[in-house]
N, C-alpha and C positions, 0 to 999 in steps of 0.2 A: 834845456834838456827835456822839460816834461812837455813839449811836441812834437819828440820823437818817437813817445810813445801813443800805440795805436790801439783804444779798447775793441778787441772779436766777441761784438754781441751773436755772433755766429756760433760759438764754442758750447754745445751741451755743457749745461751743468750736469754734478753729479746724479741728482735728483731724478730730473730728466731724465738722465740715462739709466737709472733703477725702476723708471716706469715701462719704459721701452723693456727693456728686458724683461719686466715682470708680464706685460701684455704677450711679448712672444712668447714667453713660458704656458701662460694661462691658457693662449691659444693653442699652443701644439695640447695640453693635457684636454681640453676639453674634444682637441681634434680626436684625440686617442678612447676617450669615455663614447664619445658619438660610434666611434667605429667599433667597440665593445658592446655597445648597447645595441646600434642598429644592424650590424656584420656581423657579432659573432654571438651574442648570448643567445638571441631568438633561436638558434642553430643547435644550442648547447642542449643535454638534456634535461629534461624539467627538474631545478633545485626543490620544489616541495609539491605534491599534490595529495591532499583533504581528502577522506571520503567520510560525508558527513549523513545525519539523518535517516541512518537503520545502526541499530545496534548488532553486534554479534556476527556482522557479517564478513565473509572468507576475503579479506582485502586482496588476498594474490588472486582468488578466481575472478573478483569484479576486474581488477587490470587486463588478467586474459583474455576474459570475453570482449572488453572494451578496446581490444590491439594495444595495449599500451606495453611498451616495451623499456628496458633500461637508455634506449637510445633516444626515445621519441621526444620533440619537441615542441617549442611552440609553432612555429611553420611547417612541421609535418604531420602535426595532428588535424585532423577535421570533428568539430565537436558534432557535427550532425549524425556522422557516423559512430561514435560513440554514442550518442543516445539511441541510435536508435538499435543497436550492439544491446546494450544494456539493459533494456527493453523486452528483450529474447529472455532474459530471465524471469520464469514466472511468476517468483516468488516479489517482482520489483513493480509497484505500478507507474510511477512515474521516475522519470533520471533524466537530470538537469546537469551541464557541464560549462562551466566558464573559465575560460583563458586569461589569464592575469599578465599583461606583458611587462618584462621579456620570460618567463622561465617557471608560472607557476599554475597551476592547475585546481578548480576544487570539482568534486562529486558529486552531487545532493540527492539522493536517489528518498523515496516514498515506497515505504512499501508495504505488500496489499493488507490489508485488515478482515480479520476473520469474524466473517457473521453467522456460522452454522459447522457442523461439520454432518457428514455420511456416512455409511457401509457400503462399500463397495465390493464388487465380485474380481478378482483376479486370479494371475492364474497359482498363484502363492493363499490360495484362499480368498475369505474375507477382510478388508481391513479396509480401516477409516481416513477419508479422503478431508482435508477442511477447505473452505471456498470463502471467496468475498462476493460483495454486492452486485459484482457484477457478475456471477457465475464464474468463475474462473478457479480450475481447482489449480492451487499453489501450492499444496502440503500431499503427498501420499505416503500414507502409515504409521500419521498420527504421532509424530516426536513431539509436539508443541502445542498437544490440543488442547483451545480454551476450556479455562476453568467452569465456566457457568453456560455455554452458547449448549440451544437443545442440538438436539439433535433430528435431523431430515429424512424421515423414514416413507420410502414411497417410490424414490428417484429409481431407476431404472441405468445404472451406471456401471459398463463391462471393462477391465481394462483401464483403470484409469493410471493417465500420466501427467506429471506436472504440466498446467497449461491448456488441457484441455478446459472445454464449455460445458454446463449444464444446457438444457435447451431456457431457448430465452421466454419459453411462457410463463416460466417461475422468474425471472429478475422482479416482476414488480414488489414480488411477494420478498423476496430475499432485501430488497431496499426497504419495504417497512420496517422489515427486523433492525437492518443497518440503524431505522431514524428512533426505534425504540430500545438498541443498547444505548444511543447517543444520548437522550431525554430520560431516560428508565430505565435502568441496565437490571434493577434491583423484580420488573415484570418478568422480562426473560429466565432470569435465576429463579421464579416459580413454575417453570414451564419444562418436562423432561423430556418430551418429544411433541414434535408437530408431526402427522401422520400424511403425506399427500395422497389423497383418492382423487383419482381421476377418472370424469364424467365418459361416458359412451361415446360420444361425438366429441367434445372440445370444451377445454378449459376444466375444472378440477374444482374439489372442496379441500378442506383442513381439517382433520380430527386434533386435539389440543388435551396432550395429555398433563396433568399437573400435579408438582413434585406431590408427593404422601399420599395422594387422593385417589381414591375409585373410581371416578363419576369424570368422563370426558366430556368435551365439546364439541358440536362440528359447529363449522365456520365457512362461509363462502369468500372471506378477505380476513384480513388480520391486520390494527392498526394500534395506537397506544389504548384511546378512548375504549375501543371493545373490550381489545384483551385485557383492559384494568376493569370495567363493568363485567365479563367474563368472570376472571378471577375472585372477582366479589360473589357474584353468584353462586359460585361455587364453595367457597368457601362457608355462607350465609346456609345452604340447601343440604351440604354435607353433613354440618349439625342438627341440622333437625330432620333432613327427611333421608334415613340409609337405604330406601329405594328406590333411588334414581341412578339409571348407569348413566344416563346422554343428557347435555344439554343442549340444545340446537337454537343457534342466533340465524340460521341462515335467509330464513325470512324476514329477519327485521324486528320480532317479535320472539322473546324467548318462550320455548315450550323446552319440554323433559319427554323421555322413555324411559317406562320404566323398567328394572330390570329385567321381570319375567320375559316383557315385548319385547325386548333386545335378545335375550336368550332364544325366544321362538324366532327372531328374525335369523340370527346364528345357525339354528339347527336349520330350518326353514326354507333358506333363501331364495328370491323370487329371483 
């Protein structure tokens, strides 16, 4: 009797056939996550986007200007376009944008840093314009004017709007100030206005007026080193000599005027 029976090493075991099945499973889910991930999420509209790196800033107006909409996604956004969107705001100097795939978005925008502010002429009257290093006015009317930065008395500015340029023969002069809040913020905060006079033909001097004090400066440049020996001297000559109005570095060598010579040049003028 027992060669009648015939062993089917052919026959799936159970085993077998729970891996078979669990592969066809696996494969259809992963088929299904592929065509989620690569079909339809990139399609979908962005689940998070970041705007990081300025405080206080109006998050619906940067969207606006940047096209971003409740629809927009990762394949219908173009990040060049957005930066350079973003950009148009004055108040922004640099905006950085990176796509996260499939569906996230961040912002990084930099924005511009205030090294002066102005009086400017409009047609609302006077009122104070602030500007960064590179001339660029980003503020008009003064809601957020630094606490200590002097003031730019001299500039020649009609009309201003967010975005407009100072002319660019003062940037270099507005970049020392930038490198001497950066290293010395504590010079500037002794300084209440810098006056620009500009020469007959080209290029300009600096009058440097200083907080509490009588007795200005003229200046042909303005750097840390001067303006700290500057304000030494001024300080040092205030005490002991109450008639001097001017000190004058322009030559490299300090000299004074004294006051009455300043008054007859006042009444006088050649």
């Amino acid at each position: 009797m027992a060669g009648d029976y015939v062993l089917d090493t052919d026959a799936p075991s159970g085993f077998e056939r729970f891996i078979k099945i669990f592969i066809v499973i696996a494969a259809l889910c992963l088929g299904a996550e592929l065509v989620w991930l690569l079909g339809i999420s990139p399609f979908r509209p962005f689940s998070r986007i970041d705007i990081t790196g300025m405080d206080g800033i109006d998050r619906a107006k940067v969207l606006s200007i940047a096209g971003i909409n409740p629809s927009s996604s990762f394949f219908s956004t173009d990040i060049t376009v957005i930066e350079n969107a973003l950009m148009g705001i004055s108040a922004i100097e640099s905006a950085k944008v990176f796509k996260f795939f499939p569906g996230r978005m961040r912002i990084v925008l930099e924005g511009r840093k205030p090294v002066a502010f102005a009086l400017a002429a409009s047609e609302y009257g006077t009122v104070p314009v602030v500007f960064d290093s590179q001339g660029v006015i980003y503020e008009v009317g003064g809601k957020s004017l630094p606490d200590f930065y002097p003031v730019i008395s001299g500039l020649v500015i009609d009309n201003p709007v967010p975005g407009m340029r100072i002319p660019g023969l003062f940037i270099p002069f507005l970049k020392e100030l930038e490198k001497i809040e950066m290293s010395a913020p504590e010079l500037l905060s002794a300084v209440s206005e810098f006056r620009i006079n500009r020469k007959l033909f080209d290029g300009f001097d600096l009058i440097l007026y200083p907080v509490h004090k009588r007795m200005k400066v003229r200046m042909s440049e303005v750097n840390e080193d001067l303006l700290r020996y500057a304000l030494l001297m001024v300080d040092v000559l205030s005490s002991r000599e109450s008639e001097i109005d001017t000190l004058d570095f322009r030559s490299g060598i300090a000299s004074y005027i004294p006051v009455d010579v300043q008054s007859s040049k006042e009444a006088y003028p050649e």
